[in-house]
C-alpha positions as CSV (number, residue, x, y, z in Angstrom):
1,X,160.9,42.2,66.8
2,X,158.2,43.1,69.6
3,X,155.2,45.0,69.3
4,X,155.6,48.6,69.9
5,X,153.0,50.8,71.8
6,X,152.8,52.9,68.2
7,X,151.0,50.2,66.8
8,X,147.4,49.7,66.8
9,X,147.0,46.6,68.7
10,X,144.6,45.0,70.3
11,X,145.1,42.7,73.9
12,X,142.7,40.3,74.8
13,X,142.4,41.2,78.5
14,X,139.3,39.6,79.6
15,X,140.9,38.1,82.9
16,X,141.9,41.5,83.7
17,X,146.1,41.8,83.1
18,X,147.7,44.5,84.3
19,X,150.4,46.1,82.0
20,X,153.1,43.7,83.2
21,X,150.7,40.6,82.3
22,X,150.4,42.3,79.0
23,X,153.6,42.5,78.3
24,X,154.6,39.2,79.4
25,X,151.3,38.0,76.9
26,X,153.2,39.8,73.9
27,X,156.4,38.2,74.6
28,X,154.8,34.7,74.9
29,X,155.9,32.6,72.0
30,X,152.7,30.6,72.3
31,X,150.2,33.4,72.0
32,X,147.7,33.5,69.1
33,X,147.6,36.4,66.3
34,X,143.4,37.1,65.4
35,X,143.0,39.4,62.4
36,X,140.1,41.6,62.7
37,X,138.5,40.8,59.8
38,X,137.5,38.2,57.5
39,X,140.2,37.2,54.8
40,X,143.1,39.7,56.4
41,X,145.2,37.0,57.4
42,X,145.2,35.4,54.0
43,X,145.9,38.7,52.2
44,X,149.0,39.5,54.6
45,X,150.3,36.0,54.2
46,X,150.1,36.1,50.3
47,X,151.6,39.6,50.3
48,X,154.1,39.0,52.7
49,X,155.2,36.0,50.5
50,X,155.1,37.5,47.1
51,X,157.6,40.2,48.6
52,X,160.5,37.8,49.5
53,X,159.7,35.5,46.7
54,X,159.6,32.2,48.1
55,X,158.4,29.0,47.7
56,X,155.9,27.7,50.3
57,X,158.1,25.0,51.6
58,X,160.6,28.0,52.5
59,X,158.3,30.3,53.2
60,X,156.8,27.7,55.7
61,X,160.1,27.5,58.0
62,X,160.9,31.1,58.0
63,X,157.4,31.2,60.0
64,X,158.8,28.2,62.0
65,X,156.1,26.0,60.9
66,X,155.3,23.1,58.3
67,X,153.7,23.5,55.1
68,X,150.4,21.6,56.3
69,X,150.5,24.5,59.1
70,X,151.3,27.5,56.9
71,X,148.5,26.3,54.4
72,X,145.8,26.3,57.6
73,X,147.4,29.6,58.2
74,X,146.4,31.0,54.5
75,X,143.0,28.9,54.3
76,X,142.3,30.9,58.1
77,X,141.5,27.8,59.4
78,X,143.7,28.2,62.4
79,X,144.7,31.5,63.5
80,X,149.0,32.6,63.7
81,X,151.7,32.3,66.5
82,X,152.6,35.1,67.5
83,X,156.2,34.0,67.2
84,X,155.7,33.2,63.9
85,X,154.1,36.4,63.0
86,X,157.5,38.2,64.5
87,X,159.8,35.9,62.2
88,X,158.2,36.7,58.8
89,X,157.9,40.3,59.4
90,X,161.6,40.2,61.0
91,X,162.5,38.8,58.0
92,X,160.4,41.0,55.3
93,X,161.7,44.0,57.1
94,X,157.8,45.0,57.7
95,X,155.9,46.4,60.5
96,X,153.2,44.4,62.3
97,X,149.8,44.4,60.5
98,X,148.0,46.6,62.9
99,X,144.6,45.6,63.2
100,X,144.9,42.3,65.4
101,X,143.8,40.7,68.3
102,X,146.5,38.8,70.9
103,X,144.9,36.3,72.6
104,X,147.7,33.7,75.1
105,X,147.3,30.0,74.3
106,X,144.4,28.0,75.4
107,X,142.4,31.3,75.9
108,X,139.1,29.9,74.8
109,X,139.3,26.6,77.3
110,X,137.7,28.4,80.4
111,X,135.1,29.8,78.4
112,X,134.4,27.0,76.8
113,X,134.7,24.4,80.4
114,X,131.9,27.8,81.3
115,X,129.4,26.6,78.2
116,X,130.3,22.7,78.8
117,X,129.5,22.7,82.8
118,X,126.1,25.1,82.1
119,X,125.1,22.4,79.4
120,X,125.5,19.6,81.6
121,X,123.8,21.3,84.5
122,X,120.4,22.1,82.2
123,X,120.4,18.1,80.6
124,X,121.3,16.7,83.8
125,X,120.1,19.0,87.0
126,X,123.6,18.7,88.2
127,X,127.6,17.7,87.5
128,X,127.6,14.6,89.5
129,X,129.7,13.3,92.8
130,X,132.9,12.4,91.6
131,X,133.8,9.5,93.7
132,X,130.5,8.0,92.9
133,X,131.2,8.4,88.7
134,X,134.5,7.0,89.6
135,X,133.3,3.8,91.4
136,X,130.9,3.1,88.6
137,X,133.5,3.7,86.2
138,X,136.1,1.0,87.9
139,X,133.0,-1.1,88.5
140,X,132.8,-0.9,84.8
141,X,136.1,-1.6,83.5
142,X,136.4,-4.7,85.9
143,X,133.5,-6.0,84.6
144,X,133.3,-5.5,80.8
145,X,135.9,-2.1,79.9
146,X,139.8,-4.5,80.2
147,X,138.0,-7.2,77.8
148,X,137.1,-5.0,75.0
149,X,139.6,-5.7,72.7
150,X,138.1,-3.0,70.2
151,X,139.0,0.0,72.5
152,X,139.6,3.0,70.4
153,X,142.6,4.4,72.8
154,X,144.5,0.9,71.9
155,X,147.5,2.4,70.0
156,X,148.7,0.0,66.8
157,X,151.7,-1.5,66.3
158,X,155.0,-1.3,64.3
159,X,158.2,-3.1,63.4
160,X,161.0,-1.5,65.5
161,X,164.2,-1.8,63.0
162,X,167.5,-2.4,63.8
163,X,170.1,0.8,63.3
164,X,170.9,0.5,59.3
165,X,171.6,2.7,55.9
166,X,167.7,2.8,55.3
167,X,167.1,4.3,58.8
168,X,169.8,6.6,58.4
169,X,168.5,7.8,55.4
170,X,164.8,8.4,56.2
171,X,166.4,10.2,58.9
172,X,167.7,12.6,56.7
173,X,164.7,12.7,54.5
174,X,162.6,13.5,57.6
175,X,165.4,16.3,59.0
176,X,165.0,17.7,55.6
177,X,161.4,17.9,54.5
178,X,160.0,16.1,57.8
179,X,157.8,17.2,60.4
180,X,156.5,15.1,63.4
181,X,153.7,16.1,65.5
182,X,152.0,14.4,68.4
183,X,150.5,11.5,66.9
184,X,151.7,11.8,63.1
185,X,155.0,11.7,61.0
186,X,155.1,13.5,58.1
187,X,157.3,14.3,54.9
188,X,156.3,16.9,52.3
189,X,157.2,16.7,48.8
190,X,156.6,18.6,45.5
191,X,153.8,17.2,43.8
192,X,155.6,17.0,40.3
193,X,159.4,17.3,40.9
194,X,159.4,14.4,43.6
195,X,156.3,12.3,42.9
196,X,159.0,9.4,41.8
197,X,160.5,10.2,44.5
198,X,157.5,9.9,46.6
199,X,156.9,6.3,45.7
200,X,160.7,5.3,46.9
201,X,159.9,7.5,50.7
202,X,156.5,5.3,51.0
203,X,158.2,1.9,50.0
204,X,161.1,2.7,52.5
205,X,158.7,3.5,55.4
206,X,156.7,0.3,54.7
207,X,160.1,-1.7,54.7
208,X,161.5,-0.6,57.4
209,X,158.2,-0.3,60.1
210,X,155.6,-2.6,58.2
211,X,152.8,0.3,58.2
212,X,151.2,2.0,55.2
213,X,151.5,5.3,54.8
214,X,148.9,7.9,53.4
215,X,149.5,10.3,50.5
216,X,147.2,13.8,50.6
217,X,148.0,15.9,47.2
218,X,147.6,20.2,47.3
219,X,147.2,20.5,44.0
220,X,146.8,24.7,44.5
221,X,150.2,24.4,46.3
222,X,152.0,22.0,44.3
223,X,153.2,20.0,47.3
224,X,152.3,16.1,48.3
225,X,152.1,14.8,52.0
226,X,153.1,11.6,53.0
227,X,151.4,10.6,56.5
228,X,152.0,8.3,58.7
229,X,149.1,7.9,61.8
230,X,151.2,6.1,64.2
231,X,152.2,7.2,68.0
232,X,154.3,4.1,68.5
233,X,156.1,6.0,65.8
234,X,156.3,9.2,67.0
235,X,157.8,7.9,70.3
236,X,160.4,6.1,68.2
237,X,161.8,9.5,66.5
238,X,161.6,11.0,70.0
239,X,163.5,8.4,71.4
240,X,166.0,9.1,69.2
241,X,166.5,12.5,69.6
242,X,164.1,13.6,66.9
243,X,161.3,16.8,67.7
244,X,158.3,17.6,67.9
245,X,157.5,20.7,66.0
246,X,159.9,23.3,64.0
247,X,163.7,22.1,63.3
248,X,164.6,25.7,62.8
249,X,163.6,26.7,65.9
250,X,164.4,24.3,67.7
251,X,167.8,23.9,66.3
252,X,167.3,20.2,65.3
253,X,170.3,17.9,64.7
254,X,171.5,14.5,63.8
255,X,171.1,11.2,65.8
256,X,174.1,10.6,67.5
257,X,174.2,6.7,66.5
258,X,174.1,8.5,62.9
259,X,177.1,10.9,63.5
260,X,179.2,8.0,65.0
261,X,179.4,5.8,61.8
262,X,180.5,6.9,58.2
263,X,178.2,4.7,56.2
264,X,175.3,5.8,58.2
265,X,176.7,9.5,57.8
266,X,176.6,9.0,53.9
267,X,173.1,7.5,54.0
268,X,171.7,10.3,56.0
269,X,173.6,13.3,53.9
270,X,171.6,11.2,51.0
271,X,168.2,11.5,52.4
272,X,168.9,15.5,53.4
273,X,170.3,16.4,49.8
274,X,167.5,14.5,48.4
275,X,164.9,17.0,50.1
276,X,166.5,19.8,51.2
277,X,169.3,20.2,48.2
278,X,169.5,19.9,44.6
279,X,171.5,19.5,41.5
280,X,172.0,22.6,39.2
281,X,173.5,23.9,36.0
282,X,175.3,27.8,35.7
283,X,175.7,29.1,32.0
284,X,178.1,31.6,31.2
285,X,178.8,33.5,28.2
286,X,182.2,34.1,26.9
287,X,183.1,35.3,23.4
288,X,179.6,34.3,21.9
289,X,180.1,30.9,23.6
290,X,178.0,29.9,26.7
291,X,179.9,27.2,28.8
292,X,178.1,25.2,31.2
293,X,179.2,24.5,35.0
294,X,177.4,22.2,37.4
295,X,176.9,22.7,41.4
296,X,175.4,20.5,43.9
297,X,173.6,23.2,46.7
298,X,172.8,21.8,50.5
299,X,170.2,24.5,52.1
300,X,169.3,24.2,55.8
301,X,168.1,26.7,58.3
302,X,168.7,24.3,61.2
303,X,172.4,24.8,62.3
304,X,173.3,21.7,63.7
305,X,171.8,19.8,60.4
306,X,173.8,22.3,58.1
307,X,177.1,21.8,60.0
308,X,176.7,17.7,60.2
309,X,176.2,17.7,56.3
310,X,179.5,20.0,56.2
311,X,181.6,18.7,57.9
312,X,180.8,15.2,56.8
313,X,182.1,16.7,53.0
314,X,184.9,17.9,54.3
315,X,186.0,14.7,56.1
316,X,185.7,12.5,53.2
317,X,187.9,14.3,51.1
318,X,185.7,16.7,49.2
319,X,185.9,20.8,49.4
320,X,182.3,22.7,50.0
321,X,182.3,26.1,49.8
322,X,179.7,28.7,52.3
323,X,178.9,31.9,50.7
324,X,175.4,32.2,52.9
325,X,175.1,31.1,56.4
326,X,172.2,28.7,55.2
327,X,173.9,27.3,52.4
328,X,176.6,24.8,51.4
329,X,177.8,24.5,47.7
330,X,180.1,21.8,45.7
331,X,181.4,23.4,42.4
332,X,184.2,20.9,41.6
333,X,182.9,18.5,38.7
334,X,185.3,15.4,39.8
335,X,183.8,16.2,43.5
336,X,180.2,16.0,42.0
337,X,181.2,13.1,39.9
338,X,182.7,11.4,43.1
339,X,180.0,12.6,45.3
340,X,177.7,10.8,43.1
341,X,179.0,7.5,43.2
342,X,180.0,7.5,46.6
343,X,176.8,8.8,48.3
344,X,174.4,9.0,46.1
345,X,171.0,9.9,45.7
346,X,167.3,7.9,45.3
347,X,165.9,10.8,43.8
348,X,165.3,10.5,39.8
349,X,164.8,14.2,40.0
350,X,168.5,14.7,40.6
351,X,170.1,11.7,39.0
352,X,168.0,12.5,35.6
353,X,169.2,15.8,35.4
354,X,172.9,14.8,36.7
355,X,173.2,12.6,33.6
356,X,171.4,14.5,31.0
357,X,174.5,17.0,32.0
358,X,177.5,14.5,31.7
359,X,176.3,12.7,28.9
360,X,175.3,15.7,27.0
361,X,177.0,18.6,28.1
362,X,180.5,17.2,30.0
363,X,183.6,19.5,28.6
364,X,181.5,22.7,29.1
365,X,180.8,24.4,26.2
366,X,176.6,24.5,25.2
């Protein structure tokens, strides 16, 4: 969904684009969305996800991005992707705010390389010969720069593991609520459901790579982070096939060294359903009598991730079901019963309420 000439949109045309440019600029992925005023962005964001009724986590990836993004989104700290703009009014069935500005990526650097080079020029009479600065600068790293140990751009360790059911299933955890960024792996919990939960994703990172990891709590959007500040690590997850940025849009999907083993496969469908699934109870009614049936739902917007976790079911033995393209269900109590003991799950949120319904509530009738 493009803009249309009807609307009343601004273009940022400072460099002087000609109406092909301009087009190309709105049908850039990367350009940036600028309200006009003050607190508009907020406003459309909260509207826009009190009409389709979602969580923020869901809410987040609809708009392509991770809930540490969409929050700077609503907080206008940073300013939209266009892209993402497109997705949650595609997906509300809404036109375009009007009032905003376009802007392509990276639009302020030459203005703001303008201001730098005029600063330098008034404090200093002058930028400098280059091959001199560059001379003094080897001189210096000779001399005193490759024996400072305490150089800032020195990039910390980890413990590489071996390929093994942990790994597999922080794999899954970070496919499901995961994001990875340039210097920084992340996974986003709620702040009440999963803080047990929380404590298990923190011990298994420390185990398996020998780092701490930091925990940041949004109390206003009931959601807990769990960072991890390490580029070593970041190159790791690439390495392995792992992204940078959205899974959804980028169509993310399982490690192949995961795929190729069944035990790791089980591991990994544990860390997805453990973050991106959950555990639930139907009631129905009949003749004054309300019977109770449980289901175990797998939701996914990444194809590739959905398809692994289904077919996986399928080939040991069990029978999902698809009634959305995004979701994958389990209705068979001796399949949940199975599933339980045969995969798993670290999650007390899902175990606690799995037994409260077997103990309690096995037979059906409530």
């Amino acid at each position: 969904m493009w803009l249309k000439p009807a609307f009343f949109v601004y273009i940022i045309n400072n460099r002087g684009y000609n109406r092909g440019m301009a087009e190309r600029l709105i049908k850039n992925k990367k350009s940036r969305v600028f309200f006009l005023h003050k607190g508009e962005q907020r406003v459309f964001l909260n509207n826009v996800q009190s009409k389709l009724g979602l969580r923020l986590k869901d809410f987040s990836k609809i708009a392509g991005v991770c809930v540490r993004s969409m929050d700077d989104w609503k907080r206008e700290k940073n300013s939209m992707s266009l892209d993402g703009l497109n997705s949650l009014c595609k997906t509300a069935k809404i036109a375009l705010p009007k009032d905003i500005q376009i802007r392509e990526k990276f639009w302020y650097i030459s203005r703001a390389a303008s201001l730098g080079g005029l600063a330098t020029f008034k404090k200093h009479g002058g930028i400098g010969n280059k091959k001199y600065r560059k001379i003094k600068w080897l001189e210096w790293w000779e001399n005193k720069g490759k024996f400072n140990h305490k150089q800032y751009f020195v990039e910390k360790d980890i413990v590489i593991p071996k390929k093994n059911n942990q790994l597999a299933e922080l794999v899954g955890i970070i496919l499901g609520d995961g994001s990875i960024t340039e210097n920084q792996v992340s996974v986003t919990l709620n702040i009440i459901d999963d803080l047990s939960f929380s404590y298990y994703v923190r011990k298994l990172i420390a185990d398996l790579f020998s780092v701490k990891s930091s925990i940041y709590k949004r109390e206003k959007e009931s959601v807990l982070n769990i960072v991890v500040s390490r580029k070593k690590l970041v190159v790791f997850f690439l390495k392995m096939g792992l992204k940078i940025g959205s899974k959804v849009r980028q169509q993310t999907g399982v490690p192949e060294w995961v795929r190729e083993s069944d035990i790791f496969s089980k591991f990994c469908m544990r860390g997805l359903l453990d973050t991106d699934g959950c555990f639930y109870i139907d009631k129905h009614r009949y003749k004054d009598k309300i019977y109770l049936n449980c289901g175990i739902n797998f939701t996914n917007r990444s194809l590739p991730i959905l398809y692994f976790f289904k077919e996986n079911l399928i080939k040991f033995g069990y029978h999902p079901t698809q009634k959305t393209k995004f979701s994958i269900f389990l209705r068979r109590e001796e399949e949940i019963l199975r599933y339980f003991k045969e995969i798993g799950t670290s999650n007390p949120k899902h175990l606690n309420k799995f037994n409260r319904y077997f103990n309690n509530n096995y037979g059906g009738v409530g």
